[in-house]
TORMARSE-504711 format. One record per residue (C-alpha): z, y, x. Coordinates in steps of 0.25 Angstrom, whole numbers, plus 5000, padded with zeros to 4 digits. Layout:
<gutors>
[[Z Y X]],
...
</gutors>
This chain:
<gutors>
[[5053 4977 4920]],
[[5039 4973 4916]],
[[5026 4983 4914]],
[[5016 4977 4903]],
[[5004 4985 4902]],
[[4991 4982 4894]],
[[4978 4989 4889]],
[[4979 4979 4878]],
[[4970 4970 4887]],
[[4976 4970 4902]],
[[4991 4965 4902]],
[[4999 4967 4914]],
[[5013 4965 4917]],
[[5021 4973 4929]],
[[5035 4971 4933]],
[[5044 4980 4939]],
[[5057 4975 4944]],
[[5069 4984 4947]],
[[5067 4978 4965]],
[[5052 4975 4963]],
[[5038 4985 4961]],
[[5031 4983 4951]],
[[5021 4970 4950]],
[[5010 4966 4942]],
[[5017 4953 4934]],
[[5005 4950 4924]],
[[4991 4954 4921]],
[[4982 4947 4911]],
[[4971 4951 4906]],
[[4972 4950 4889]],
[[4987 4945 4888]],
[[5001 4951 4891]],
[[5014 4945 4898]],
[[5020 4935 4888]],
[[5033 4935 4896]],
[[5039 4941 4908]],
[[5031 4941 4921]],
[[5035 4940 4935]],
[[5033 4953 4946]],
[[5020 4955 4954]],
[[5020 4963 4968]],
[[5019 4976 4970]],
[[5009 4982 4961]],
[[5006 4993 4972]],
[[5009 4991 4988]],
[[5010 5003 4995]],
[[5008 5002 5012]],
[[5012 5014 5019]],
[[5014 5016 5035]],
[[5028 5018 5032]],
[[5032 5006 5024]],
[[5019 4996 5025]],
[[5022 4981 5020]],
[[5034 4975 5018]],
[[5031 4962 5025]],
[[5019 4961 5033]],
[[5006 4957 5028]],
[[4991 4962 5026]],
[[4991 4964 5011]],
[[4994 4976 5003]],
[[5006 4968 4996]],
[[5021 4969 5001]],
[[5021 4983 5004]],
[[5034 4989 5008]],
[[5032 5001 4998]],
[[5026 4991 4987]],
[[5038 4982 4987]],
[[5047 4994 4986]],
[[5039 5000 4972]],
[[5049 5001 4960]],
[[5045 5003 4944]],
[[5049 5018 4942]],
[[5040 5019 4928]],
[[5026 5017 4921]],
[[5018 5022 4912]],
[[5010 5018 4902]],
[[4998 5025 4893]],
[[4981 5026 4888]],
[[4971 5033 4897]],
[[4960 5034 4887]],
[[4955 5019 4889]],
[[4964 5017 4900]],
[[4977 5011 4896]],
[[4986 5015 4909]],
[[5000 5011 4917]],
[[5005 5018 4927]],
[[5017 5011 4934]],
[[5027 5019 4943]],
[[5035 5013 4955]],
[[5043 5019 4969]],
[[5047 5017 4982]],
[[5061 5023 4985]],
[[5059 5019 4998]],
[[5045 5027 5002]],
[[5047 5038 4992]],
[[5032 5032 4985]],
[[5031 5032 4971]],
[[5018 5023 4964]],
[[5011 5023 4953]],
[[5001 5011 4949]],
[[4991 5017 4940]],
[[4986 5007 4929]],
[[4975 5008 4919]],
[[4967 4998 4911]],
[[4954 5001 4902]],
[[4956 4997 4886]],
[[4953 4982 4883]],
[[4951 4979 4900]],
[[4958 4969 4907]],
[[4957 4978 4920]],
[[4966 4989 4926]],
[[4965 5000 4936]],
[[4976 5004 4946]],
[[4979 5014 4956]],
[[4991 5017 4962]],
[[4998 5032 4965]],
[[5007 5033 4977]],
[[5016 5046 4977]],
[[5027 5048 4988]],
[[5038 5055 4984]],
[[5047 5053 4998]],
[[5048 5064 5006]],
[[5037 5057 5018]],
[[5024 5054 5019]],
[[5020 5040 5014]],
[[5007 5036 5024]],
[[4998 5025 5013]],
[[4990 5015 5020]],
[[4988 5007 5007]],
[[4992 5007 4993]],
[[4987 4998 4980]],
[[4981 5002 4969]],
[[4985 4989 4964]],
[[4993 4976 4970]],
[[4993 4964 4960]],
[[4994 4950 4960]],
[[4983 4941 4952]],
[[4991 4936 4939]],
[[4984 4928 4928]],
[[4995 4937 4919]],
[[5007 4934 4925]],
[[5001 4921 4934]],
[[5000 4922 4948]],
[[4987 4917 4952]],
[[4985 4906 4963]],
[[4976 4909 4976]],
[[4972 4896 4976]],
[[4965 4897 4962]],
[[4958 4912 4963]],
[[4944 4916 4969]],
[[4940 4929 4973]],
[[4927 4937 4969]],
[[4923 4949 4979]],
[[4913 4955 4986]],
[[4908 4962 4998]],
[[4895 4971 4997]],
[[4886 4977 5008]],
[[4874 4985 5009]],
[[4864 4977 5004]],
[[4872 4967 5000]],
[[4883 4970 4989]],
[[4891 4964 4981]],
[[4891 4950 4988]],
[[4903 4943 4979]],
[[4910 4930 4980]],
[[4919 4921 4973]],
[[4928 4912 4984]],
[[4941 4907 4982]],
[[4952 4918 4984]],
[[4958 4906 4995]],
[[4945 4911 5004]],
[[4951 4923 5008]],
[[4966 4921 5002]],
[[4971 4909 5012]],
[[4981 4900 5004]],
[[4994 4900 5015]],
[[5005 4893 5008]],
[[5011 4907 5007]],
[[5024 4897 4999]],
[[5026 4891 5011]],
[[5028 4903 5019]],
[[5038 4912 5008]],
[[5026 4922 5012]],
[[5017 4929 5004]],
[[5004 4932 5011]],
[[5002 4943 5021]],
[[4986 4942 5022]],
[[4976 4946 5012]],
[[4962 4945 5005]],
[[4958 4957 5008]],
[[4945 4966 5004]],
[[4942 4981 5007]],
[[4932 4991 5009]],
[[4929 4999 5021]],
[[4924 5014 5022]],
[[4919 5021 5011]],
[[4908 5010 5007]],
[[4919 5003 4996]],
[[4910 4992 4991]],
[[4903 4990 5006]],
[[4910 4978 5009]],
[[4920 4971 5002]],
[[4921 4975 4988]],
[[4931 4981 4978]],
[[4931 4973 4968]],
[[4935 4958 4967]],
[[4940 4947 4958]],
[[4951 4934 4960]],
[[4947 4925 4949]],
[[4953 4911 4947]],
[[4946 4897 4949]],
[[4944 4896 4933]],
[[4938 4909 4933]],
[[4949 4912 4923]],
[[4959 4922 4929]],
[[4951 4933 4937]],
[[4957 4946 4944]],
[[4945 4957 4947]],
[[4948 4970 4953]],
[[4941 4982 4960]],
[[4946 4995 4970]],
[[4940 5008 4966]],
[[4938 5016 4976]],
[[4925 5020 4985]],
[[4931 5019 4998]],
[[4943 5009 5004]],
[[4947 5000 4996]],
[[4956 4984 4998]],
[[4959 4973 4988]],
[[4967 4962 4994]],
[[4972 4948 4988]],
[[4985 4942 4993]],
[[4993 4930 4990]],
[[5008 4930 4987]],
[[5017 4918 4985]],
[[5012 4922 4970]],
[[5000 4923 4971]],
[[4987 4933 4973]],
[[4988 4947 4974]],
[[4978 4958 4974]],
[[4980 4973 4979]],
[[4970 4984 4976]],
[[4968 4996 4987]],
[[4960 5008 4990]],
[[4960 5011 5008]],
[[4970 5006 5014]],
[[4976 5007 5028]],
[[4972 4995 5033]],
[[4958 4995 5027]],
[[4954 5009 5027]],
[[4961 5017 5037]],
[[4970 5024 5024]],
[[4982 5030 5026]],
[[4987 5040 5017]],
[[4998 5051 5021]],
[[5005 5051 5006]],
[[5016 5065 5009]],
[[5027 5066 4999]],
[[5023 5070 4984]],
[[5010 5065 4987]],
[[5001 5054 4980]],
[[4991 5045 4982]],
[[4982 5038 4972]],
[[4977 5023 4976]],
[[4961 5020 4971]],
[[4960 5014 4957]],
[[4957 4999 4957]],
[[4955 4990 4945]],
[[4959 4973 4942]],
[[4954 4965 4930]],
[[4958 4955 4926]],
[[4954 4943 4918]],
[[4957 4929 4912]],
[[4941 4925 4911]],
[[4938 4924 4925]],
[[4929 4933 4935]],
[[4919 4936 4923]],
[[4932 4942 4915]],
[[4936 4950 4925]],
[[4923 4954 4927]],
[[4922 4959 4913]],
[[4935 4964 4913]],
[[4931 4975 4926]],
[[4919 4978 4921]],
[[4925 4983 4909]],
[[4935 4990 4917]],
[[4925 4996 4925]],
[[4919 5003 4914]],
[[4933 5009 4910]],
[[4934 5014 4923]],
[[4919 5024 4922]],
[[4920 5036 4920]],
[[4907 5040 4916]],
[[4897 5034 4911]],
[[4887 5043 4902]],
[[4878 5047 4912]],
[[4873 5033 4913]],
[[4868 5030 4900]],
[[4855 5037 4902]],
[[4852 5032 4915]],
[[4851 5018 4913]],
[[4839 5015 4925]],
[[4837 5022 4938]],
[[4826 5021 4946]],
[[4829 5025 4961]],
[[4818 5027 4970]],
[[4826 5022 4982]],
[[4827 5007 4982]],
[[4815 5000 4987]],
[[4806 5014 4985]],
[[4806 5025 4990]],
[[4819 5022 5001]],
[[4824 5036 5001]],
[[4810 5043 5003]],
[[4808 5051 4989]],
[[4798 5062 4986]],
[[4789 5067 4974]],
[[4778 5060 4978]],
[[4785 5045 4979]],
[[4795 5049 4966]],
[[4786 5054 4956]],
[[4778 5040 4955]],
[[4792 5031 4954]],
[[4798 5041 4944]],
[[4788 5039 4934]],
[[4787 5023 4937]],
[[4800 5026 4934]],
[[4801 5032 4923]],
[[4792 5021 4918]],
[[4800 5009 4921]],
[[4812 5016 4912]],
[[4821 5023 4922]],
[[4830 5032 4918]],
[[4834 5038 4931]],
[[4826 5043 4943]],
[[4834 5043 4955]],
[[4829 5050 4968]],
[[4835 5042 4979]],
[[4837 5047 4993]],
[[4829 5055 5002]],
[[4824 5064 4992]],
[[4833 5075 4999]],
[[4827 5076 5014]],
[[4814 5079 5019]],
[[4815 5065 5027]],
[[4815 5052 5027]],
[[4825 5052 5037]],
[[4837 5057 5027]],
[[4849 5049 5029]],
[[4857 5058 5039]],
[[4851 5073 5033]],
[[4856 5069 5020]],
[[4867 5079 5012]],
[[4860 5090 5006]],
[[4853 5084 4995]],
[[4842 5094 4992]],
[[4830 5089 4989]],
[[4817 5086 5002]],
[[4806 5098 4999]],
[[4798 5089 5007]],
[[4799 5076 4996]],
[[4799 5085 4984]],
[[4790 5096 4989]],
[[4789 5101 4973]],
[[4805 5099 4973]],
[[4814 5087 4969]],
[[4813 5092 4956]],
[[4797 5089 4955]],
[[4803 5072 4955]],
[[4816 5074 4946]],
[[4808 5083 4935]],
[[4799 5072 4934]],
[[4809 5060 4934]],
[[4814 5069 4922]],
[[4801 5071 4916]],
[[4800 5054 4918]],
[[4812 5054 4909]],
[[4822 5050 4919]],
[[4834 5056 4925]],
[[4834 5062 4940]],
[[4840 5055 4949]],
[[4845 5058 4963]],
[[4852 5051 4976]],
[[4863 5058 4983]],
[[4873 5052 4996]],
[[4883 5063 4993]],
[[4894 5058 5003]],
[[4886 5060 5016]],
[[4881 5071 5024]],
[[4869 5068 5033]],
[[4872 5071 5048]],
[[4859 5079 5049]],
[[4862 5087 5036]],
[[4864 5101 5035]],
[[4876 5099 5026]],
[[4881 5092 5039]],
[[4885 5104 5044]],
[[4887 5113 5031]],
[[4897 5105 5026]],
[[4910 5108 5033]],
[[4915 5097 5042]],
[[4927 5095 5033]],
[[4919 5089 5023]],
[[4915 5077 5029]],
[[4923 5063 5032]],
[[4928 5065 5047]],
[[4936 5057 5057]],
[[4943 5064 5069]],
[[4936 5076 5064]],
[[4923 5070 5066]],
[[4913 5067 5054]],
[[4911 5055 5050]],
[[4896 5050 5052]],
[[4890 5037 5047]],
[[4875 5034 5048]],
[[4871 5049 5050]],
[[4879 5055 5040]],
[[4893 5064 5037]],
[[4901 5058 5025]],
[[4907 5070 5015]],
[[4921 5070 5012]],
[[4924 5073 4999]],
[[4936 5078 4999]],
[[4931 5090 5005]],
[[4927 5102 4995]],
[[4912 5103 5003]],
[[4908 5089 5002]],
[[4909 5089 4986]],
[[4903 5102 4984]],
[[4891 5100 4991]],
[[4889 5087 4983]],
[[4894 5094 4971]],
[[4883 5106 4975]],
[[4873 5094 4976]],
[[4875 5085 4962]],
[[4874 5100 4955]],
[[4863 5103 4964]],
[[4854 5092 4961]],
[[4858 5090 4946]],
[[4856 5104 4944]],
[[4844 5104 4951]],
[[4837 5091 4947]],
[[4844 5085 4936]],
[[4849 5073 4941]],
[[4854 5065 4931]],
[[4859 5053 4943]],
[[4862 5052 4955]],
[[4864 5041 4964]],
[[4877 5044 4975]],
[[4874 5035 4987]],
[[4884 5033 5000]],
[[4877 5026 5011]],
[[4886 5028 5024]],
[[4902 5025 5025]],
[[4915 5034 5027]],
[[4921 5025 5039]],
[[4935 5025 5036]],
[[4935 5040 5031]],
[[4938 5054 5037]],
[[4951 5057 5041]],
[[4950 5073 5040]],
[[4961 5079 5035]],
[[4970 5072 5043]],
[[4970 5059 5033]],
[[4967 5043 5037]],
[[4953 5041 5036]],
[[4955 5032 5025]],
[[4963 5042 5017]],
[[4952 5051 5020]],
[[4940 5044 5014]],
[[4948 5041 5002]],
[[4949 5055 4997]],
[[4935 5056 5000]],
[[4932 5045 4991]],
[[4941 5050 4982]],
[[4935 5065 4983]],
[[4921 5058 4980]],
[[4925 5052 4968]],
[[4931 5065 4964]],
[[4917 5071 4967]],
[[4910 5061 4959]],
[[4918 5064 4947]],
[[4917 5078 4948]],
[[4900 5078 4949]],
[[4903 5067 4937]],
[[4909 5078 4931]],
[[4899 5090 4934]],
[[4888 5080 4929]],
[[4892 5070 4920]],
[[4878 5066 4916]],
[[4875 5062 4930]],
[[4873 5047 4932]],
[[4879 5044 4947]],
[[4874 5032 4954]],
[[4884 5025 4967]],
[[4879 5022 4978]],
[[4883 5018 4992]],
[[4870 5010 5000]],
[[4870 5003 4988]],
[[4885 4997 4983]],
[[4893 5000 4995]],
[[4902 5009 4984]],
[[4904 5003 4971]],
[[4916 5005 4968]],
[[4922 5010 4955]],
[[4929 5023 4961]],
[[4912 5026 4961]],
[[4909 5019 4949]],
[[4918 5022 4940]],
[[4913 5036 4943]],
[[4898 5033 4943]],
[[4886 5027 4934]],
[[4881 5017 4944]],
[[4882 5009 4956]],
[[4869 5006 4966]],
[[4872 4991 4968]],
[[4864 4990 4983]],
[[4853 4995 4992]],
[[4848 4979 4992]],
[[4833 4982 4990]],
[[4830 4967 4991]],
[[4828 4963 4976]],
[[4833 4949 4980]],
[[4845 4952 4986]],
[[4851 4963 4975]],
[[4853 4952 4963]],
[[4866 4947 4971]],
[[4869 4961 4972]],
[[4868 4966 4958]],
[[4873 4955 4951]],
[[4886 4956 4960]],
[[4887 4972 4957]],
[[4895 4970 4944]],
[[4907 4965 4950]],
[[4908 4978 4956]],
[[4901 4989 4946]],
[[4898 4988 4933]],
[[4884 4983 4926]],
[[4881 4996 4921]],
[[4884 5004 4935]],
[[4879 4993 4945]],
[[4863 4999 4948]],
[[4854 4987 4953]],
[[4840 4991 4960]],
[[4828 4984 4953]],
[[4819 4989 4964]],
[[4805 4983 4958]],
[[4791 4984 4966]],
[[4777 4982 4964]],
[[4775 4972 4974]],
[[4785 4965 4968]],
[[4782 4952 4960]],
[[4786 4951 4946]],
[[4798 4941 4949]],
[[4802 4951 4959]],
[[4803 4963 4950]],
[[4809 4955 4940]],
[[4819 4951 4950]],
[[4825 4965 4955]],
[[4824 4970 4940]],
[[4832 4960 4936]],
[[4843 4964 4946]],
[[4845 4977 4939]],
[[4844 4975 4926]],
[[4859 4971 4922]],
[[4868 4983 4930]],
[[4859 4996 4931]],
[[4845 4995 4935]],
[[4840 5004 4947]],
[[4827 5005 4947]],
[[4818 5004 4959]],
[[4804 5003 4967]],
[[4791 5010 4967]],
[[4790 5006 4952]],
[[4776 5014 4951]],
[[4768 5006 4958]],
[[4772 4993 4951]],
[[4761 4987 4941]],
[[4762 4988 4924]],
[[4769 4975 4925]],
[[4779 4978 4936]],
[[4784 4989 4929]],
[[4785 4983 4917]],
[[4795 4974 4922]],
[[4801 4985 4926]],
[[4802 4993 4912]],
[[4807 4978 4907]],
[[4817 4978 4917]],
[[4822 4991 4915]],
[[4821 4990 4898]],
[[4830 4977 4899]],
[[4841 4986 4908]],
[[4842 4997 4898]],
[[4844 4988 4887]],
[[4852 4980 4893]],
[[4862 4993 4899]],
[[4872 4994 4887]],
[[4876 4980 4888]],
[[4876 4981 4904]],
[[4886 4992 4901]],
[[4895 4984 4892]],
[[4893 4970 4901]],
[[4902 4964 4912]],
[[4896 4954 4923]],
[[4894 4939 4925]],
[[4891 4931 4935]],
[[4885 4917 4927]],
[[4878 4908 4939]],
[[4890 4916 4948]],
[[4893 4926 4958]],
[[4879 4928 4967]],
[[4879 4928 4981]],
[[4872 4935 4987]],
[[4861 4923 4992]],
[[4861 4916 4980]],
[[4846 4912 4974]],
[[4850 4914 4959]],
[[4860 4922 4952]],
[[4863 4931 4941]],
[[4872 4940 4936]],
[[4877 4942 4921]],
[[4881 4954 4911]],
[[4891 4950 4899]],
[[4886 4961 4889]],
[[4894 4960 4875]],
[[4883 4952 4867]],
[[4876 4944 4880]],
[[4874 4942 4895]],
[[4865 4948 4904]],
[[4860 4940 4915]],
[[4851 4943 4927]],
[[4849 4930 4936]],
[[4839 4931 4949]],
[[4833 4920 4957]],
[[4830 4926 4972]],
[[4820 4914 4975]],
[[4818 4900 4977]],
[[4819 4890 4965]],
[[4835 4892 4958]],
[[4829 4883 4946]],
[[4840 4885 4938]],
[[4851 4894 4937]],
[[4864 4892 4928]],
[[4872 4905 4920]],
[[4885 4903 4917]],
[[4886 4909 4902]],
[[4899 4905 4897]],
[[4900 4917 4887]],
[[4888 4908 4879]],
[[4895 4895 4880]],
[[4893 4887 4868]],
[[4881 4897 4862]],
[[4868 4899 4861]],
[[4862 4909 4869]],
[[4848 4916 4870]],
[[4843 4920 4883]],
[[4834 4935 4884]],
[[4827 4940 4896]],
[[4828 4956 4899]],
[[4821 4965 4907]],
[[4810 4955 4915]],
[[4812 4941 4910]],
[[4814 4932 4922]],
[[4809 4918 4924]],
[[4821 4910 4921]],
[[4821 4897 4909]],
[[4834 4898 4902]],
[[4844 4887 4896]],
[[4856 4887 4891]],
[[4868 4877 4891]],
[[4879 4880 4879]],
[[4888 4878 4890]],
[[4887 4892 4895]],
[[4877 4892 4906]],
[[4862 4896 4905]],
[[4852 4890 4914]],
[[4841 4896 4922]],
[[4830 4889 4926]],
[[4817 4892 4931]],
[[4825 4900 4942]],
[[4814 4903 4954]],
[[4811 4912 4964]],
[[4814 4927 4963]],
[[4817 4928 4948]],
[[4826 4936 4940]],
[[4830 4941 4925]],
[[4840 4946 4917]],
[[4844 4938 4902]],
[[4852 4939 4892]],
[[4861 4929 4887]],
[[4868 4930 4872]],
[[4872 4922 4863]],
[[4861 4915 4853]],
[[4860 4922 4839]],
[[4861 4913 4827]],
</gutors>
């Protein structure tokens, strides 16, 4: 039988055959099936210690248990926005019963999908993998060719996120005349996180588009801990499987005992027959489906955080007072108190954990700085790591043992500090007793949730695989973070892991905003920045503009301009700037506001390319209903002249307007589609914007 279902956008097709499980036979972005369509692989694979593979191979395709699925039933129906399928199969053979879970937003090209597994033998099923969706790469019911695709993706580090290429999916996807050998691949392209830093390394997130930048696949795995996407090649053609931990990759087994269940980690896949900048807009607006809050932000459009370049994690009344009314000055909404305002010392990092404010930095009380943030006008802001648990802390030892991550029935220790496991009732309520504490005491209106050590592979206490283990935890932290959501629904609530090393939308789909790196070198973050929105929306991605007085002009125009389209975090000892510098500062920060409801309703573009990360020139593009946005930099030496591929303008007239600071740049246009830069010298930047001309 064939499974059509649409959101009267998205069209997909699934067969399931009476000897085969069900697979994905078409997927097309704004049309559906004229005819019948052929069968796809297995729309989940399931690798158990008992069954694994049924022939040999490295890739999570051909599972024994996958093969086996049959079609027991579906269902079909409307989730507010959501429209949703939820299709059921089983294996006689294991006793397992699974159901893939699809929704997809109103008017999206994209769906989400997760898979439930429920044994219903009379055995224990020991998971070392399961998809949360296996596909193959159709342009509607085509199978795509290997030798025509290449593949977007990333890898990030501290300091250095976001670094994304465009390479030939044949790079890493050999061709090996799998005809000739009546074979289907057994190797893999294969990309996966490690520990608990999910973005730390390779990234979630990814796109196959063809060589016409026509057809374009672009997916994402949702959760804040292990992760792997892989592509594979059949005799067909390219498949892609989405996974949260796995065995192999993350030391995850899990004992599954008769009637009970387990839940794979959400994943999402756009697709789109307008290229990479389709798919793109296509995730973006699935993103913004998947939120679920996002009140709080409206009223804390500018932060101002006196970490990055400033005060270093050394606050106290006398160095905050002056930066909250320089603040306050440049248009801030929010004041945000970054680390160290909690220990006497300087020498915080492995004391940290009880989060009550130093006596010795606030002799008149914390409340001497936030009751003058407040009478500034701005909200209180306040940093928080609430994972760890310094080793010198007193909540080291009053904290049962039991709440912390263990192996062997030791406690896991990294770089001086415990890490909380919260799945244990003690290690959420001391962080609920903390957020209720200090919004009760201080009426903070925003914190900014950092995470800078890593879980190892997890904790195997209570007799579970470590990877099993730090998946509930990060499961019970999400929990938490919806219940403090919940308890405080006006709070605004920043992520943060040593900048960007968790930006994943298990986190963000939850949260207001996502700290994009700890780069505090203004030449090195524009790579950065304008590489964020292939992973967090424009709205959530918060860009440092970290401007100082012994900055030249250029200079301050420079790191403004990084932070203007996204969310501007604002920086630096802005009160002993001159007049003029912090006028460029107030322009700056006027231009961002204006510009924020059409940030929020914008999907990026790349139009001089993807940047690398040691590129002179590049830029980066926001497609907002009525016109583009556009920051370009120049990070020294002569450019001379940069061209912007526009093709949305083609055969139009266009006027060209500075925002924010105006840059140094000449403009000129070509009907054709492209706007040319010139005057592209030394460390220069700007942000324009691009419509079409009025008659």
């Amino acid at each position: 039988m064939e499974l059509v279902w649409t959101n009267h956008v998205l069209n997909l097709t699934l067969n399931a055959g009476e000897n085969e499980p069900v697979g994905l036979g078409y997927f097309h972005p704004n049309r559906p099936a004229s005819g019948p369509v052929e069968s796809g692989p297995a729309l989940v694979e399931i690798l158990t210690v008992g069954h694994g593979r049924a022939r040999t191979s490295q890739r999570y395709g051909e599972s024994a248990i996958g093969g086996r699925l049959r079609y027991t039933g579906h269902q079909s129906g409307r989730d507010g926005r959501w429209h949703t399928l939820t299709v059921q199969q089983c294996d006689a053979n294991s006793g397992l019963e699974v159901d893939v879970v699809l929704r997809a937003a109103e008017g999206s090209s994209a769906l989400q999908a997760v898979a439930i597994v429920r044994n219903n033998g009379t055995e224990s099923v020991q998971l070392q993998a399961v998809t949360s969706l296996a596909v193959p790469l159709l342009a509607g019911s085509r199978h795509v060719d290997a030798n025509d695709l290449r593949l977007a993706s990333a890898t990030s580090q501290w300091l250095g996120e976001n670094q994304w290429t465009l390479q030939p999916l044949r790079a890493g996807l050999p061709n090996l005349n799998l005809g000739l050998h009546a074979q289907d691949q057994r190797g893999h392209l294969l990309r996966a996180s490690t520990s608990s830093w999910s973005t730390g390394g390779p990234l979630p997130t990814g796109a196959v588009t063809d060589v016409d930048d026509q057809w374009c696949w672009m997916w994402q795995v949702e959760h804040n801990g292990g992760w792997a996407w892989e592509l594979s090649e059949t005799r067909k053609g390219v498949n892609l499987a989405l996974l949260g931990p796995t065995d192999d990759q993350h030391q995850w087994l899990h004992h599954l005992q008769p009637g009970q269940e387990f839940t794979t980690v959400p994943v999402s896949l756009a697709v789109s027959d307008q290229g990479l900048h389709g798919a793109m807009a296509e995730l973006t607006s699935h993103r913004r489906a998947l939120r679920t809050t996002t009140a709080a932000e409206e009223n804390h459009s500018v932060v101002y955080n006196d970490f990055m370049n400033t005060l270093m994690g050394d606050p106290s009344t006398e160095k905050l007072l002056p930066l909250v009314k320089a603040a306050a000055e440049a248009g801030a909404d929010i004041f945000c108190i970054d680390a160290g305002w909690y220990d006497d010392g300087t020498d915080w990092w492995d004391a940290v954990g009880e989060w009550r404010p130093s006596a010795r930095r606030f002799p008149h009380g914390l409340s001497h700085v936030t009751e003058a943030i407040r009478a500034y006008g701005m909200g209180v802001g306040l940093w928080l790591e609430p994972e760890v648990i310094g080793v010198r802390s007193p909540m080291a030892s009053s904290l049962p043992r039991s709440a912390f991550l263990q192996r062997n029935g030791q406690r896991v220790v990294e770089h001086g500090r415990y890490h909380l496991d919260f799945r244990h009732p003690a290690a959420r309520g001391h962080m609920d007793e903390t957020i209720d504490r200090l919004v009760r005491d201080f009426a903070v209106d925003y914190f900014k949730l950092d995470y800078n050590i890593t879980a190892g592979p997890g904790t195997d206490l209570g007799g579970v695989s470590t990877g099993d283990g730090l998946l509930a935890h990060n499961r019970a932290y999400l929990q938490w973070l919806d219940d403090v959501k919940a308890r405080h629904p006006r709070l605004t609530v920043e992520n943060c892991a040593s900048g960007a090393m968790r930006q994943d939308y298990a986190l963000l789909s939850r949260l207001d905003l996502q700290s994009t790196s700890d780069q505090q070198d203004l030449l090195l973050y524009p790579p950065i920045a304008a590489n964020s929105f292939f992973s967090v929306l424009p709205e959530q991605a918060a860009h440092w503009a970290y401007p100082q007085a012994e900055m030249t002009d250029a200079e301050i125009r420079f790191t403004l301009a990084t932070a203007i389209l996204g969310r501007m975090c604002l920086s630096g000892f802005l009160d002993r700037m001159t007049p003029g510098q912090l006028q460029l500062v107030r322009q700056a920060v006027t231009a961002h506001k204006e510009l924020l409801p059409e940030i929020h309703a914008s999907s990026a573009f790349w139009p001089s390319g993807i940047p690398q990360w040691d590129d002179q020139s590049l830029s980066i593009g926001l497609r907002a209903p009525q016109r583009d946005l556009i920051t370009v930099w120049n990070r020294g030496g002569t450019a001379g002249q940069l061209t912007l591929d526009l093709p949305r303008w083609a055969g139009t007239e266009v006027t060209v307007d500075w925002v924010g600071p105006p840059g140094a740049f000449d403009f000129t246009w070509d009907k054709a589609g492209y706007l040319a830069l010139s005057g592209v010298d030394g460390i220069s930047a700007g942000t324009f914007t691009v419509r079409a001309q009025q008659s």
